[in-house]
C-alpha positions in Angstrom: 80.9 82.3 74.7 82.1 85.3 76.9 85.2 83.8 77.4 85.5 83.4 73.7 84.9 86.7 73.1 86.0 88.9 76.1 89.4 87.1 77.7 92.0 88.4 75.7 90.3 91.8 76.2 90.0 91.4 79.8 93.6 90.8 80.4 94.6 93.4 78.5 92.5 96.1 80.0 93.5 94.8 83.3 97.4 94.7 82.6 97.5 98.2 81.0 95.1 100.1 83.0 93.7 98.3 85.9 96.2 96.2 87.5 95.5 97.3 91.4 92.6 94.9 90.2 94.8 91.9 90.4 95.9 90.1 93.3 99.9 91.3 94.3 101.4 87.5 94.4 99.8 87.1 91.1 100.5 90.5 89.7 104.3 89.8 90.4 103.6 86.9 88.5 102.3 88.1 85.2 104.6 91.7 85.6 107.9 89.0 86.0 107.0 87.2 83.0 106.5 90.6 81.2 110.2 92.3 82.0 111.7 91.2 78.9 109.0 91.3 76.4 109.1 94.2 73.9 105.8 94.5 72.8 102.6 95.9 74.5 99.8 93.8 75.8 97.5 94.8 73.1 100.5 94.1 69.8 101.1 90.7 71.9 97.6 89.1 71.9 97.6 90.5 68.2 100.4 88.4 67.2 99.4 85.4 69.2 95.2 85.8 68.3 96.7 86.0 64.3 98.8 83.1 64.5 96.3 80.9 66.3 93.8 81.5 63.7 97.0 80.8 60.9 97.1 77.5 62.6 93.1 76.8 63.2 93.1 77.4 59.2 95.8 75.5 58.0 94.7 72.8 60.0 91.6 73.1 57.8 93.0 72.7 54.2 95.5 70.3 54.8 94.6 66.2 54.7 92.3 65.7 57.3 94.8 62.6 58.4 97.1 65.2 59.6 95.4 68.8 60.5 94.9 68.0 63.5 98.5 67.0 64.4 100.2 69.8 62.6 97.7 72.2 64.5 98.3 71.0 68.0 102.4 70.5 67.2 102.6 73.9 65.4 100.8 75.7 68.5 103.6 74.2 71.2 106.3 74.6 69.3 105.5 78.4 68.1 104.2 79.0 71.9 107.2 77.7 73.5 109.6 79.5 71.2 107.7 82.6 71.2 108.3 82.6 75.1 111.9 81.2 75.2 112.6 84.1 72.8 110.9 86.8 74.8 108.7 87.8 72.1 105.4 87.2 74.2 104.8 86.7 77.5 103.8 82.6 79.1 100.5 84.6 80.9 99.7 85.7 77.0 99.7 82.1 75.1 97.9 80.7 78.4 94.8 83.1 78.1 94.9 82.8 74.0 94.8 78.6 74.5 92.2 79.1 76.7 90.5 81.3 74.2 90.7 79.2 71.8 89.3 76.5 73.6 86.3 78.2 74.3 85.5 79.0 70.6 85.8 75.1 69.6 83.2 74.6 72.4 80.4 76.6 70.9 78.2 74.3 69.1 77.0 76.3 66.5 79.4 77.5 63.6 78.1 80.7 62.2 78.0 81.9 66.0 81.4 81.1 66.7 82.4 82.9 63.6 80.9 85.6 64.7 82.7 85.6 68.1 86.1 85.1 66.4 85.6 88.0 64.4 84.1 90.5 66.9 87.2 89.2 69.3 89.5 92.0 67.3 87.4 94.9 67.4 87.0 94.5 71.3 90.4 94.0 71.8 91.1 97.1 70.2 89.0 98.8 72.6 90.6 97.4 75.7 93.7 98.6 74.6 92.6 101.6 73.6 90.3 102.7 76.7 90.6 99.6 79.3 87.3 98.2 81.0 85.5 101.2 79.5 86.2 100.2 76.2 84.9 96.7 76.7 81.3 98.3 78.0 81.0 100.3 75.3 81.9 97.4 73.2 79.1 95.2 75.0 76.8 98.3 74.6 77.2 98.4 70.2 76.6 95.0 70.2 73.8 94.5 72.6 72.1 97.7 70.2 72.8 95.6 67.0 71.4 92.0 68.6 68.0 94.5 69.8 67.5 95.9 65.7 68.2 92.1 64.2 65.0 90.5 63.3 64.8 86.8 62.3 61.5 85.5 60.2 60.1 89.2 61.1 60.4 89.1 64.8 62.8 90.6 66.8 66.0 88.6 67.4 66.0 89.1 71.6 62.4 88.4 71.8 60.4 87.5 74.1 63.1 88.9 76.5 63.5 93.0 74.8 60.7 94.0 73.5 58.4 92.3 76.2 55.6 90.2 74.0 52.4 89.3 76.3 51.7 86.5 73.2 55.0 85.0 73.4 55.6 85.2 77.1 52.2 82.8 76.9 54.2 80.3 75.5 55.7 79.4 78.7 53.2 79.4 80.5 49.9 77.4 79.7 46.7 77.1 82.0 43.0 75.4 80.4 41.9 78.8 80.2 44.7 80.4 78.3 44.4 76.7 76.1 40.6 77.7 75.6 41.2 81.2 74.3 43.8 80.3 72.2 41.6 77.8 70.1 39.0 79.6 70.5 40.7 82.8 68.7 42.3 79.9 66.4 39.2 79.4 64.6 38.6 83.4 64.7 41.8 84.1 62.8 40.8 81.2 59.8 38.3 83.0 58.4 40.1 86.2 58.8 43.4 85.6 57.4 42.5 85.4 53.9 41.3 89.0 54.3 44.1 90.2 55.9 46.9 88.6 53.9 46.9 91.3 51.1 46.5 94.1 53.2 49.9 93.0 55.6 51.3 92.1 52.0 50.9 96.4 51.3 52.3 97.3 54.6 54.7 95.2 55.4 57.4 96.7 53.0 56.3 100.4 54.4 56.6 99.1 58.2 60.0 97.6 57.5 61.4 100.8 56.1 60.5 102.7 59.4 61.7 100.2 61.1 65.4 100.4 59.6 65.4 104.1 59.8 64.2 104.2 63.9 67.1 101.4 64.4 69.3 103.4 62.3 68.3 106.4 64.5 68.9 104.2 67.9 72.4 102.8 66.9 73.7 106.3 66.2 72.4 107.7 69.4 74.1 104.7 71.6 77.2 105.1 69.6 77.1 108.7 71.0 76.4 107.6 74.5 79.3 104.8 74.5 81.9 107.6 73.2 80.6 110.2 75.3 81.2 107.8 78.3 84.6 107.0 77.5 85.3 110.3 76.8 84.0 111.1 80.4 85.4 108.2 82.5 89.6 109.7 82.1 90.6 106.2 81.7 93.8 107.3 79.8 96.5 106.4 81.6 98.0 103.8 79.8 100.8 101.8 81.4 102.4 98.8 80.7 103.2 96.4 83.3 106.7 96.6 82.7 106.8 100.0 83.0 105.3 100.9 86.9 107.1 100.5 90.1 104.9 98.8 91.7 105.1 100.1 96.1 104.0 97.6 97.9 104.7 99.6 102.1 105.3 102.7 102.6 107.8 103.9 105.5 107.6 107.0 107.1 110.3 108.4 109.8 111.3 111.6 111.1 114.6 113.1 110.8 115.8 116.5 111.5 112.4 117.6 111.0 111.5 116.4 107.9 109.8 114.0 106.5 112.3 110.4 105.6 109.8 108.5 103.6 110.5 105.2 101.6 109.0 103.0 99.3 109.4 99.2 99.3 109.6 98.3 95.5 109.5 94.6 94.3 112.1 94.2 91.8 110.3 92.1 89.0 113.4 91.8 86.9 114.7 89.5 89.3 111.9 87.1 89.6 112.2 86.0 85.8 111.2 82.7 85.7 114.1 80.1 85.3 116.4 82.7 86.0 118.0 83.5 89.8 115.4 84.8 92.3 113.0 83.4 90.1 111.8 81.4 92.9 112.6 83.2 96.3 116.5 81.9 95.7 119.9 83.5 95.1 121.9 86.3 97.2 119.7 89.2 95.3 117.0 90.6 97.6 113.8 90.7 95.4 113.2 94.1 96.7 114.4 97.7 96.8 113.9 100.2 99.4 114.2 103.7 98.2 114.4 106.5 100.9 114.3 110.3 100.2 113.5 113.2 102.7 111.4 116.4 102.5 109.2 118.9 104.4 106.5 117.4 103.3 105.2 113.6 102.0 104.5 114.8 98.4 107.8 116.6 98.5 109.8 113.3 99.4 107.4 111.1 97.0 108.1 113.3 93.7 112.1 113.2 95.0 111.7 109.3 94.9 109.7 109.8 91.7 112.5 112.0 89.7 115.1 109.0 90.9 113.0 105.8 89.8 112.8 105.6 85.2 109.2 103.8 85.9 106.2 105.1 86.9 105.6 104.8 90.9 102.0 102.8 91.1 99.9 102.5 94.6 97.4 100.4 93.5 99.4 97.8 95.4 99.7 99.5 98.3 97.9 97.9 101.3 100.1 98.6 104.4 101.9 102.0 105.7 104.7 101.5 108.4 105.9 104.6 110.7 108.3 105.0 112.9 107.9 105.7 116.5 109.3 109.7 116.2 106.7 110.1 113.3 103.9 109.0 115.1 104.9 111.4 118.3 105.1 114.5 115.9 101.3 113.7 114.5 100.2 111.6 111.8 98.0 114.0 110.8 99.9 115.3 107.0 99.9 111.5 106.4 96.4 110.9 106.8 95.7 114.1 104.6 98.1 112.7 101.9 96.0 109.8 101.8 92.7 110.9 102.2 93.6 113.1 98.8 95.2 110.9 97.1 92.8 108.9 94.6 95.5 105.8 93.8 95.9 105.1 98.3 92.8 103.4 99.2 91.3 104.1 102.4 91.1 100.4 103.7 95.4 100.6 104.0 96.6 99.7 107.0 98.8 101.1 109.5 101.8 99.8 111.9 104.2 101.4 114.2 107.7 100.4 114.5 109.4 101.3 117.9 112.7 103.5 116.3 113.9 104.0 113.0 111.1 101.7 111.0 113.3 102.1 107.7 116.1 100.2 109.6 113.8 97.5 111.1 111.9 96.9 107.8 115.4 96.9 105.4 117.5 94.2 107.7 114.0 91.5 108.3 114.3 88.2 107.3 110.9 86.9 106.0 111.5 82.9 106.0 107.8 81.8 104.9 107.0 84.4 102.5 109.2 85.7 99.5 108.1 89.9 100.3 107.8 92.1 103.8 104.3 92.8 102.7 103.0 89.4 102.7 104.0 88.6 105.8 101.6 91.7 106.8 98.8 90.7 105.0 98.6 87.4 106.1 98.3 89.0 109.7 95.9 91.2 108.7 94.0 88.3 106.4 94.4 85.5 109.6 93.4 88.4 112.2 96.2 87.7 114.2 97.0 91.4 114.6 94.9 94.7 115.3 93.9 96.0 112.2 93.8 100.0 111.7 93.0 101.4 108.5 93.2 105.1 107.4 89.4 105.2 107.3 89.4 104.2 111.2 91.6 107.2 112.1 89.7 109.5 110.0 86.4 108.4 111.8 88.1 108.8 115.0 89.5 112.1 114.2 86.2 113.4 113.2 84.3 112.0 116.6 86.6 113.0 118.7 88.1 109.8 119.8 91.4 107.7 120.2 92.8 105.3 117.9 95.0 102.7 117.9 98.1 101.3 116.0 99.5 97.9 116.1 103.0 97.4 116.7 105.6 95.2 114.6 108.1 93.5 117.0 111.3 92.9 115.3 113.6 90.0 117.4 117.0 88.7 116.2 117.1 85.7 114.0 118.7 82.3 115.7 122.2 81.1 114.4 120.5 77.9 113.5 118.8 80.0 110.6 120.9 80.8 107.6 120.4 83.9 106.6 121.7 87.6 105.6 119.2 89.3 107.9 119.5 90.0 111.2 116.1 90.2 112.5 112.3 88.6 112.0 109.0 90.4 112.2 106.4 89.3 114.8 103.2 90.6 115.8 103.5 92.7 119.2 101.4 95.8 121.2 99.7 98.8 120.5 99.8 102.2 120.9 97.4 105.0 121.8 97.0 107.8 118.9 95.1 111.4 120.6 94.7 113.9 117.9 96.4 112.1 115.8 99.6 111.9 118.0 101.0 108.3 119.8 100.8 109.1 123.8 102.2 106.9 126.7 101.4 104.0 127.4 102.4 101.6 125.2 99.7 98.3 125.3 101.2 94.8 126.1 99.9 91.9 123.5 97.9 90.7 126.1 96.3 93.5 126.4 96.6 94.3 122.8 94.3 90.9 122.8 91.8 92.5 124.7 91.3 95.3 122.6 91.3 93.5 119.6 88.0 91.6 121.4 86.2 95.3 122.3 87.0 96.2 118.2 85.4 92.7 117.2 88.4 91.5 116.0 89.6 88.6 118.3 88.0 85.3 116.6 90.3 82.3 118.3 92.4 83.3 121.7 94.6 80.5 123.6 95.2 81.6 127.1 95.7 80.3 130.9 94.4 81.1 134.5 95.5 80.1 137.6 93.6 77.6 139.1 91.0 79.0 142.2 92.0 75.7 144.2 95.7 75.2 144.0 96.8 78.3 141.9 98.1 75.9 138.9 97.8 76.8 135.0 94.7 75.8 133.0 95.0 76.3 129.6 91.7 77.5 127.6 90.8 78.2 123.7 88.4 80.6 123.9 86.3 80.5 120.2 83.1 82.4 118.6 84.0 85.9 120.6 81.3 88.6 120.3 81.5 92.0 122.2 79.1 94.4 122.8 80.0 98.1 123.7 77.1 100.3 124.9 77.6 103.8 126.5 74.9 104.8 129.1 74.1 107.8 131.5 73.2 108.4 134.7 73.5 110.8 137.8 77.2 109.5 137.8 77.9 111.1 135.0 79.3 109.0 131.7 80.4 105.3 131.6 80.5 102.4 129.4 78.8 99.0 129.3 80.8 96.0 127.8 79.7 92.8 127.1 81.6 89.9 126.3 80.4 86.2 125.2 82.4 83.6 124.0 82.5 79.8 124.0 86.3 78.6 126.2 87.3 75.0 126.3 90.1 73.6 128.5 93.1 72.4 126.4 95.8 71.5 128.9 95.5 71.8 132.7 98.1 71.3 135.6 95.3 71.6 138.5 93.7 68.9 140.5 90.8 70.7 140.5 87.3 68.8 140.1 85.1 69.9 137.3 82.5 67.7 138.2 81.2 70.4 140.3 79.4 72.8 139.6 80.7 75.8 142.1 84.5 74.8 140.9 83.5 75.8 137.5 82.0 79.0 138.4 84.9 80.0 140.2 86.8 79.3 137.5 85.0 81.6 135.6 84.9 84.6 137.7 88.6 83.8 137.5 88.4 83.9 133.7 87.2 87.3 133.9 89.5 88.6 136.5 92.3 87.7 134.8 91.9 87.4 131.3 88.3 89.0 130.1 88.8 92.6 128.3 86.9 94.5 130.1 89.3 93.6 133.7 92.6 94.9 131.2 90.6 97.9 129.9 89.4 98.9 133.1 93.1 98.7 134.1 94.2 100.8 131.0 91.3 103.2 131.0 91.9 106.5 130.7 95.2 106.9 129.3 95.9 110.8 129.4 93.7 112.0 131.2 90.0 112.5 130.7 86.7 110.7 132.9 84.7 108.0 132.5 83.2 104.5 134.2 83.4 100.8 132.7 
């Protein structure tokens, strides 16, 4: 029944107001099939919720014989032309056949009537106010179910108002079964006295009844408008009409700010036309670089250059440059932190040099965009994740952060391909006050710090053996560290704990595991070598400043 009633609304609160709420590979999706339809969302499932109910009631009054093939033949052919003609989008007739599916599957007919007809009105108010409009929708109707009443009780009860009697009902005991027929017999020999009097009242009761419902639907009509009215939910935007960013680049050049915004390009992923699918010589995706003194300077340059409107809601990954990061972070992290489109759970990268460069000439051969190639490590933890709510938190406690680092490499001849390089995971770097300072972490000791952050879940590695000195390879599983600071005449230091569960994979030793003192020297040699608290011990202190591990 909701979907019935609500999935047309839905999608076209989400597309016009809301669409940081969808998914990005799917958002290119829907926004691709959208580049060459005129109409709005709302005038689309108009047309297509009017012409499915054209064909539901021709299908009606025409011989039974055939109605049901002229409906199902009249909704492909009119679907498929309407979308081979770019007058609505293939997203739009999906959700109104699934619509209409859902209404044939309520049983009842008056109540699916109903649903039909209230399907406009809401529709209305998702285009009109998005998600808000859809509440207060929910809200008017909700308020008319509460003052319906069907053979003099209310139509929600026993649910709103609560009714002790009825709520009986459900539950029956030999003492509630004794009262009942006990108060049974009462009520025989008092009905017949009671009859005329309810007969008096019951037209005088109904009357205040109406007016007090009356009374409540106007208040909650004032409540719903003053919420939308409240909630700022006016920034209607097609999909067609945003530039969706999905990174953001920042640089530093001549002392300004070089910022640049990666920008699908939607118009070329038209399904059944070129790049529709990943193929063809256009890249899917512009990069569009302007400088200023400041971010928001650059950003409304970019702005003033692009015809659609620049959306964030898509944003989930900023990339700087190595020169950025040395001059402080910190107007970036203020940009952010005051900007309500950037959320605060975007991560950050570093790129050793001129990140614009690196980003502009990669070659992503398993996904179709730069940014999904990021989120994927992010998503698969295969790379330290640092969002702009972890630097904040360390800015305002004092501490160091970290940044992970992209290593570009150059592509092989064997792969055909105009770029010249691929993106791999590789180091970190140290951030103090909000500045990158020497040195530069390896990615095995990146790995270690990803296990003292809690975010290592599966490591491959290998030791030398304590008998010969030969390789043994380990997969190391189920990591959990624990970081505890402590105090003593010393002065300060740090406790760090690590568990984990490692199984031998591939070994070139002779050495005998049978024993028991063979395996505990191979696990002192496990944390020698590769446990994090041996690297960050080796590592500790970068900069100055005192301390124990």
């Amino acid at each position: 029944m909701l979907t019935s009633l609500l999935l047309p609304s839905f999608y076209i609160a989400i597309t016009t107001f809301h669409p940081e709420m969808i998914p990005f590979d799917l958002l290119i999706s829907v926004s691709s099939s959208r580049e060459i339809v005129p109409f709005p969302a709302l005038m689309e499932a108009l047309m297509m919720e009017v012409a499915f109910e054209a064909l539901r009631e021709a299908s009606v009054r025409i011989p039974k014989s055939i109605g049901q093939a002229v409906s199902i033949i009249g909704a492909l052919i009119i679907g498929t032309a309407a979308v081979q003609a770019g007058i609505v989008s293939a997203a739009m007739v999906i959700i109104v056949s699934l619509t209409g599916i859902a209404s044939f599957i309520i049983p009842n007919f008056d109540l699916g009537l109903s649903f039909r007809l209230l399907r406009f009105p809401m529709m209305l108010l998702a285009g009109a106010f998005g998600i808000f409009g859809i509440a207060c929708g929910m809200i008017l109707i909700y308020v008319h179910m509460l003052n319906l009443e069907s053979f003099g009780m209310p139509y929600l009860s026993p649910l709103t108002p609560p009714d002790r009697e009825c709520a009986q009902g459900y539950v029956h005991t030999d003492a509630v079964v004794e009262d009942a027929e006990a108060a049974d017999d009462g009520d025989r020999s008092e009905s017949d006295q009671t009859k005329g009097r309810n007969a008096r009242l019951g037209a005088k009761q109904r009357g205040g009844r109406r007016l007090k419902a009356l009374l409540r639907l106007w208040k909650m009509t004032g409540l719903a408008a003053a919420i939308v009215f409240l909630a700022g939910c006016w920034s209607a935007t097609e999909l067609n009409n945003r530039a969706f960013v999905s990174v953001m680049i920042l640089d530093s050049k001549n002392d300004e700010v070089e910022l640049t915004l990666g920008i699908p390009l939607t118009n070329r992923l038209i399904p059944g036309q070129t790049g529709g699918t990943g193929g063809g010589s256009q890249r899917p995706v512009a990069y569009v670089t302007r400088s200023g003194r400041t971010v928001e300077e650059a950003l409304q340059k970019i702005q003033g250059d692009i015809p659609r409107k620049v959306a964030f809601g898509q944003t989930h990954s900023i990339i700087m440059g190595s020169r950025f990061a040395q001059r402080g972070i910190g107007p970036l992290i203020e940009f952010i932190s005051r900007n309500p489109f950037l959320k605060l759970n975007t991560s950050l990268f570093l790129v050793e040099g001129i990140a614009r460069n690196k980003v502009s000439e990669t070659s992503t051969t398993f996904e179709r965009f730069f940014i999904s190639v990021l989120n994927g490590y992010v998503r698969n933890h295969q790379i330290l994740n640092t969002t702009v709510k972890d630097l904040m938190f360390s800015k305002a406690n004092g501490g160091d952060g970290f940044l992970p680092i992209l290593r570009f490499q150059a592509m092989e001849p064997s792969v055909k391909s105009d770029m010249t390089e691929n993106v791999g995971t590789g180091g970190a770097a140290i951030l103090r006050e909000g500045k990158m300072i020497p040195p530069v972490f390896s990615p095995e000791e990146t790995s270690s710090v990803r296990a003292a952050a809690g975010q290592l879940r599966e490591y491959i590695y290998s030791v030398p053996s304590p008998t010969d000195g030969k390789a043994i390879g380990f997969y190391t599983s189920s990591l959990r560290t624990q970081i505890r600071p402590f105090k003593d005449r010393d002065g300060l230091g740090i406790v760090i704990r690590s568990y984990s569960n490692a199984g031998i994979i591939a070994s070139d030793s002779d050495i005998d595991l049978s024993k028991q003192e063979n395996i505990a020297r191979l696990e002192k040699e496990i944390k020698k070598n590769r446990g994090c608290v041996a690297i960050v011990r080796n590592r500790q202190n970068p900069g100055g400043g005192s301390g124990r591990i």
